[in-house]
VEXDREN-2710 file (C-alpha; in Angstrom, 1 decimal):
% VEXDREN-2710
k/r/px/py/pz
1/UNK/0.6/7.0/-32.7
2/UNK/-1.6/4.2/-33.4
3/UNK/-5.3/4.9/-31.7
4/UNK/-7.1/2.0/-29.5
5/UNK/-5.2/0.1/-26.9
6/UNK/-2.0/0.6/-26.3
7/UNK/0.6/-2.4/-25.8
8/UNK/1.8/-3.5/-22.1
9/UNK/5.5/-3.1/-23.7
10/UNK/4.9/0.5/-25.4
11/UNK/4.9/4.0/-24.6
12/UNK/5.4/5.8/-21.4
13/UNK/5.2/4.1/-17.7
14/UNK/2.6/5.5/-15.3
15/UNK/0.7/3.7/-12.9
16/UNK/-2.2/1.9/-15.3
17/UNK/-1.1/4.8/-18.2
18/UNK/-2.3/7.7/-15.8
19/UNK/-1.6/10.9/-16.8
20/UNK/1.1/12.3/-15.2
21/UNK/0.5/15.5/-13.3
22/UNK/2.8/18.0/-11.3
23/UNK/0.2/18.5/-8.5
24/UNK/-3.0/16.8/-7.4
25/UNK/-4.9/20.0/-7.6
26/UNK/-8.2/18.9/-9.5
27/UNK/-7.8/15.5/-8.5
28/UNK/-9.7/13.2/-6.8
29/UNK/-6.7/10.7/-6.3
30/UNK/-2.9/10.9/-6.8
31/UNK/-0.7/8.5/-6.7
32/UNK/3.1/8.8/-6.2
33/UNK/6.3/6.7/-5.7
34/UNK/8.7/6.4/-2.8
35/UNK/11.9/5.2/-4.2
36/UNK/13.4/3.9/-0.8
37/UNK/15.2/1.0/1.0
38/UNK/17.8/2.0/3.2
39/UNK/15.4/0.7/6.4
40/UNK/15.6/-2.6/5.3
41/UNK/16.9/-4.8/8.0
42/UNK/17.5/-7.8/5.2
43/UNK/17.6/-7.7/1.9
44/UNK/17.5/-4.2/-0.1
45/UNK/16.4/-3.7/-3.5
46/UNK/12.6/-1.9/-2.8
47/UNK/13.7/1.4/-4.2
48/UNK/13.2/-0.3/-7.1
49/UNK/9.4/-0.9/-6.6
50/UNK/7.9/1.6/-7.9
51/UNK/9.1/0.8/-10.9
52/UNK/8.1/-2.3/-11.2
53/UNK/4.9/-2.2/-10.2
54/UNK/4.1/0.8/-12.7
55/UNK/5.7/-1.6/-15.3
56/UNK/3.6/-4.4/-14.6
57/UNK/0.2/-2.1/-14.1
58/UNK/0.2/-2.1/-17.6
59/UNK/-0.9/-5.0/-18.3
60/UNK/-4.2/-4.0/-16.5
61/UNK/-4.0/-0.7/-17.9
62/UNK/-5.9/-0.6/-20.8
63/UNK/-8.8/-2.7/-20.7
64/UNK/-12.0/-0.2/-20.7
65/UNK/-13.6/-2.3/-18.0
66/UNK/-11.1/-1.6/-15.3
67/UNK/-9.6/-4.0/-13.1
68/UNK/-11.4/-7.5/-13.0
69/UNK/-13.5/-8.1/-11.0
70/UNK/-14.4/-4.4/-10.1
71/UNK/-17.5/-3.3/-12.0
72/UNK/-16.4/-0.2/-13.2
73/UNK/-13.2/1.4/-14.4
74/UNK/-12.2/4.2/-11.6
75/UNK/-11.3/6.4/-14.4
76/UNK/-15.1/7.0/-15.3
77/UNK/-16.3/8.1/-11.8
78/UNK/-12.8/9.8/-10.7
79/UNK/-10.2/11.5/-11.9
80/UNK/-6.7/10.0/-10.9
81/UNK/-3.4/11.1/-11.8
82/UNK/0.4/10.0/-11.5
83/UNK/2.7/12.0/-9.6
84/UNK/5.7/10.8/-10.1
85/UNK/8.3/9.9/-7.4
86/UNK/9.5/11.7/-4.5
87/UNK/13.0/12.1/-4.6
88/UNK/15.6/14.8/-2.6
89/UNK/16.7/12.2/0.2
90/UNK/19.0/9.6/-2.0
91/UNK/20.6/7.7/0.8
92/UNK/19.6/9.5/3.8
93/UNK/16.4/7.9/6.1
94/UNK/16.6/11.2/8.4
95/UNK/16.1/13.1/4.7
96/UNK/13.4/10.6/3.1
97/UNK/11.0/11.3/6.1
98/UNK/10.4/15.1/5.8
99/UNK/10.6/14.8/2.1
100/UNK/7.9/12.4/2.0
101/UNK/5.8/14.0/4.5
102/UNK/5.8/17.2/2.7
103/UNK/5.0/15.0/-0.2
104/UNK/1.8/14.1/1.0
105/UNK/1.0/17.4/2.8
106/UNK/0.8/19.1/-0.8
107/UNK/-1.3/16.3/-2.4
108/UNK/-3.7/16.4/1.0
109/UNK/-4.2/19.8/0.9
110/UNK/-5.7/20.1/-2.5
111/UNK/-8.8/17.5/-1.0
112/UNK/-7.4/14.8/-3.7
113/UNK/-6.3/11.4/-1.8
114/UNK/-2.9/9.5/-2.0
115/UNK/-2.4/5.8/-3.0
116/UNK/1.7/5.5/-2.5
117/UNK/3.7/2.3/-4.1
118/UNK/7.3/1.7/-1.9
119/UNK/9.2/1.0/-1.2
120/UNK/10.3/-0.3/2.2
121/UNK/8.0/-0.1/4.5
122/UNK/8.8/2.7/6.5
123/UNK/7.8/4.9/4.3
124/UNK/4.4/4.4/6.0
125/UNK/5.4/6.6/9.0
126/UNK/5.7/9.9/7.3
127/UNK/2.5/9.5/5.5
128/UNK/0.7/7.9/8.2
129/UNK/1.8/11.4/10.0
130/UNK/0.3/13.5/6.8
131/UNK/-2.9/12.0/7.3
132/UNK/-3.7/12.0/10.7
133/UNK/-2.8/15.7/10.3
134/UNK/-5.6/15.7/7.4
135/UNK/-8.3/13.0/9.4
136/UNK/-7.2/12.8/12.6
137/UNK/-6.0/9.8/14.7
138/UNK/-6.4/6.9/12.4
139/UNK/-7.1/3.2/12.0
140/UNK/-4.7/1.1/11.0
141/UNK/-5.5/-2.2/8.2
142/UNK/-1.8/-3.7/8.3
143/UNK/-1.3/-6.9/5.7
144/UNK/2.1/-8.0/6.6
145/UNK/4.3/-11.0/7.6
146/UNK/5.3/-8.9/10.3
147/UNK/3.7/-6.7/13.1
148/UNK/6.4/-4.0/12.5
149/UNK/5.6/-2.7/16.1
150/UNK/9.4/-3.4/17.7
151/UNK/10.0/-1.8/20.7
152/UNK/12.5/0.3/19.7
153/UNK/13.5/4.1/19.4
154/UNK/15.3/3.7/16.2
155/UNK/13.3/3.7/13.1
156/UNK/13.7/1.1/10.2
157/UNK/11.1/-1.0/8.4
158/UNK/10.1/-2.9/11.7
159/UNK/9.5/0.0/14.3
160/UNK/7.8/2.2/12.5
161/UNK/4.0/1.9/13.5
162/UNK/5.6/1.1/17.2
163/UNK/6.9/4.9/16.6
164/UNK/3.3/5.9/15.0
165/UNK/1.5/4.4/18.3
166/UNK/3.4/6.4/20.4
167/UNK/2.8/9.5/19.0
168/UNK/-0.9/8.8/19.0
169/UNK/-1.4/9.1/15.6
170/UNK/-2.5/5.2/15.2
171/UNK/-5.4/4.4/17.4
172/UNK/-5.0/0.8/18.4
173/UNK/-8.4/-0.1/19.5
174/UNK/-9.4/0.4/16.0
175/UNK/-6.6/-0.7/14.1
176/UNK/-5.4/-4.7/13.1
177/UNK/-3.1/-6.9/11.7
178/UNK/-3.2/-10.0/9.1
179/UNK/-0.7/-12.1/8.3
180/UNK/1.7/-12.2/11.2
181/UNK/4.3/-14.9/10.7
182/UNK/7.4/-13.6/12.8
183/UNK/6.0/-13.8/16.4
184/UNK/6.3/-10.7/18.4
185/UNK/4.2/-11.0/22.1
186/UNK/3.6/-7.1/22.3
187/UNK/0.3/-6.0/20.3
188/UNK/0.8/-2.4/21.4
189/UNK/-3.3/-3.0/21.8
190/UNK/-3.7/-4.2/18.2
191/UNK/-6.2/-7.0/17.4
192/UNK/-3.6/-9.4/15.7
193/UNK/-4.5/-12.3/13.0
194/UNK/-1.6/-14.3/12.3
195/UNK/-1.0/-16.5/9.2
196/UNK/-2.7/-19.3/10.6
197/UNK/-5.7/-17.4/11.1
198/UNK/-6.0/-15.9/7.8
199/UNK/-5.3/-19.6/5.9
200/UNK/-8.1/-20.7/8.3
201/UNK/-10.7/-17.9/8.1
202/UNK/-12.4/-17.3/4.5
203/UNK/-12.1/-14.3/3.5
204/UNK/-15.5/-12.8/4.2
205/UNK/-15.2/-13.7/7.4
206/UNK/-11.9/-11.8/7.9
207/UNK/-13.2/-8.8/6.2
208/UNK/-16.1/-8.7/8.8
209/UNK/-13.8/-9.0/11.6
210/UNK/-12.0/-5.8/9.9
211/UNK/-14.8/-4.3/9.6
212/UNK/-15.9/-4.7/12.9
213/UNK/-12.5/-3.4/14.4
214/UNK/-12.4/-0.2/12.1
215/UNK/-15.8/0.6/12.6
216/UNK/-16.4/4.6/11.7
217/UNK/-13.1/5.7/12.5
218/UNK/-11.0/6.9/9.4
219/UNK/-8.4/4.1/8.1
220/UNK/-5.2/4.1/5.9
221/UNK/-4.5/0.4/4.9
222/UNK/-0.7/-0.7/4.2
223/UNK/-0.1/-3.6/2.2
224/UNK/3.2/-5.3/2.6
225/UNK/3.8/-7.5/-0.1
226/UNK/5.2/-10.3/2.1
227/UNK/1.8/-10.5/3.6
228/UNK/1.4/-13.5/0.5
229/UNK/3.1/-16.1/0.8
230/UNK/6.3/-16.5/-1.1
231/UNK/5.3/-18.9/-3.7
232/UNK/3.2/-15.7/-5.4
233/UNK/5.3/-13.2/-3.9
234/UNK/8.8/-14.1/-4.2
235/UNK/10.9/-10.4/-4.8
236/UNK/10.8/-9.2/-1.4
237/UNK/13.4/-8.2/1.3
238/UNK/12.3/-10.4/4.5
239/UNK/10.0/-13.5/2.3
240/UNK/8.2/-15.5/5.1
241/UNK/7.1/-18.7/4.0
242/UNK/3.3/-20.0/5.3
243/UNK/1.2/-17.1/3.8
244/UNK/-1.9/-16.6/1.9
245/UNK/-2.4/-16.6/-1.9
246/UNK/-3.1/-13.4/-4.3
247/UNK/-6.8/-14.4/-4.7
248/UNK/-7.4/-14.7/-0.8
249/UNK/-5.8/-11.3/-0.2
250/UNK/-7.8/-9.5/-3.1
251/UNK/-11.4/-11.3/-1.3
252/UNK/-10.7/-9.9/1.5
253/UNK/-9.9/-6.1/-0.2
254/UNK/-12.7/-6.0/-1.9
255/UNK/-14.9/-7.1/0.6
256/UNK/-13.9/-3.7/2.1
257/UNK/-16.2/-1.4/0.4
258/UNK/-17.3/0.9/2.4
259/UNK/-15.5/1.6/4.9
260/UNK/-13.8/5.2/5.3
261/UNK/-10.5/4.1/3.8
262/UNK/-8.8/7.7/3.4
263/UNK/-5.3/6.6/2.3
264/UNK/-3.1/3.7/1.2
265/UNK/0.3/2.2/0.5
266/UNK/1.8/-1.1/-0.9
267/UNK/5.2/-1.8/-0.4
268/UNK/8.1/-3.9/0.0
269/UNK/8.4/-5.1/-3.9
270/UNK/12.0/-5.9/-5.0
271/UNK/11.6/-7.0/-8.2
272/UNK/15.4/-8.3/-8.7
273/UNK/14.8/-10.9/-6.7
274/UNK/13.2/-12.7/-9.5
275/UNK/13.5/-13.5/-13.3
276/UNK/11.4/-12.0/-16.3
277/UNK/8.4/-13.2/-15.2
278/UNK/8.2/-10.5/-12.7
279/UNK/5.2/-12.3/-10.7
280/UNK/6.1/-10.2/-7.3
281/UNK/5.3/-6.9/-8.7
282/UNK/2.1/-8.0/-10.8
283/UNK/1.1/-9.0/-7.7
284/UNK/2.1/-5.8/-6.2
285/UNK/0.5/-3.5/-8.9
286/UNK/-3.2/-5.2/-8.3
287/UNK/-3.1/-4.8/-5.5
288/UNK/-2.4/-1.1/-5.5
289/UNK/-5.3/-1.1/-7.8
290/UNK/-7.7/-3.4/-5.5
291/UNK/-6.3/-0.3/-3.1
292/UNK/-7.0/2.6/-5.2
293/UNK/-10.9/1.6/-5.7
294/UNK/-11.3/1.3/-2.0
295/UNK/-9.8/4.9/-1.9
296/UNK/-12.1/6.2/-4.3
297/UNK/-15.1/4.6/-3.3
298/UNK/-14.4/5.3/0.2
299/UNK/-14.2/9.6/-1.1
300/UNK/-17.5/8.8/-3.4
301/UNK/-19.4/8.1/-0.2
END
């Protein structure tokens, strides 16, 4: 094999050419795949995210500078790894929960933290429970077209962090939501921006008002990729037109820094929605990146 960079079309897929590992033991971050749509209550075709977006990372994977425009590359400070996916619950949502959990258990318990790529979305419950097992009650930072707080004591891709509040693993007073553009009255006691707010408040400004909500309190941040509007995210179950652009959504992430962001996801990318171009799960895999340095920043603190 050729030495220098390797070609976005070559060689083996990992998330940005990550080595693959079998555990996270040494590591400082894992990341790891949830293969899963059978909570959609629209369109399926998420389980096929993870894929896609470790496809498209990379293009971003081999530039020695990291991810423009982070300063660094993460893998000079940190040492980051690609688990692979979880699998063991093919079509069952009762199966995919435990699995998952147990997933992230294993990967918390070595001290490394998790970056997972969906995906639907309810994949966020099990590893929102993992965490607050690991941290405590948490924070939530939701990016979503959707509050996903339906009243409701089934569990799909819209109830979940309803389910989360209730069992006191969320702490709402801390938590909020951006992007909101299917209206549901009941907050649960979450500060809500919808997508009006977010199209009207620069991105600075929104990141101080996270911020500000979050405070000290330990945070996992989910990033739903229909939080952008449809026109940059297109290959998605439940597309919700009236949302912000890519460039708006990555100001605001990286005006993060420094808060205690102990975990993440991004979710929700269905890439055969779309043509070649594959513009939903680019999207998608920055993203996950713009997540991944929060995560390890937030542990180099």
């Amino acid at each position: 094999m050729s030495q220098g960079m390797m070609e976005p079309y070559a060689g083996l897929i990992s998330f940005l050419r990550m080595p693959f590992a079998e555990t996270a033991e040494g590591l400082d971050i894992a990341v790891m795949g949830v293969p899963f749509d059978l909570a959609t209550t629209g369109r399926s075709g998420a389980r096929f995210g993870p894929r896609g977006v470790r496809e498209m990372s990379l293009t971003m994977a081999e530039f020695p500078w990291g991810v423009w425009p982070w300063e660094y590359h993460f893998r000079d400070k940190f040492k980051v790894a690609d688990l692979g996916d979880v699998t063991g619950f093919t079509a069952y949502t009762d199966r995919m929960m435990p699995c998952v959990e147990e997933a992230a258990d294993k990967v918390l318990a070595t001290d490394a933290q998790l970056l997972t790529i969906g995906g639907d979305h309810s994949i966020s419950y099990p590893l929102l429970r993992a965490h607050a097992r690991r941290h405590g009650p948490l924070a939530l930072i939701h990016f979503d077209a959707h509050s996903d707080t339906w009243t409701d004591d089934d569990l799909n891709h819209g109830t979940m962090f309803y389910h989360a509040i209730q069992e006191g693993i969320i702490v709402p007073e801390n938590s909020i939501q951006l992007g909101m553009r299917t209206p549901n009255p009941d907050t649960h006691g979450m500060l809500v921006h919808d997508g009006l707010d977010c199209l009207r408040t620069p991105a600075d400004e929104m990141a101080r008002r996270i911020r500000e909500r979050v405070g000290d309190r330990p945070a996992y941040l989910t990033f739903d990729i229909d939080f952008l509007d449809p026109a940059y995210a297109p290959a998605t179950g439940t597309p919700v037109v009236g949302g912000p652009n890519v460039a708006y959504a990555r100001d605001v992430l990286k005006a993060l820094r420094g808060l205690n962001i102990v975990g993440g996801d991004q979710v929700e990318v269905a890439p055969h929605y779309e043509g070649p171009g594959q513009i939903t799960a680019l999207a998608g895999a920055t993203i996950a990146c713009d997540i991944l340095y929060l995560i390890a920043e937030a542990r180099g603190q």
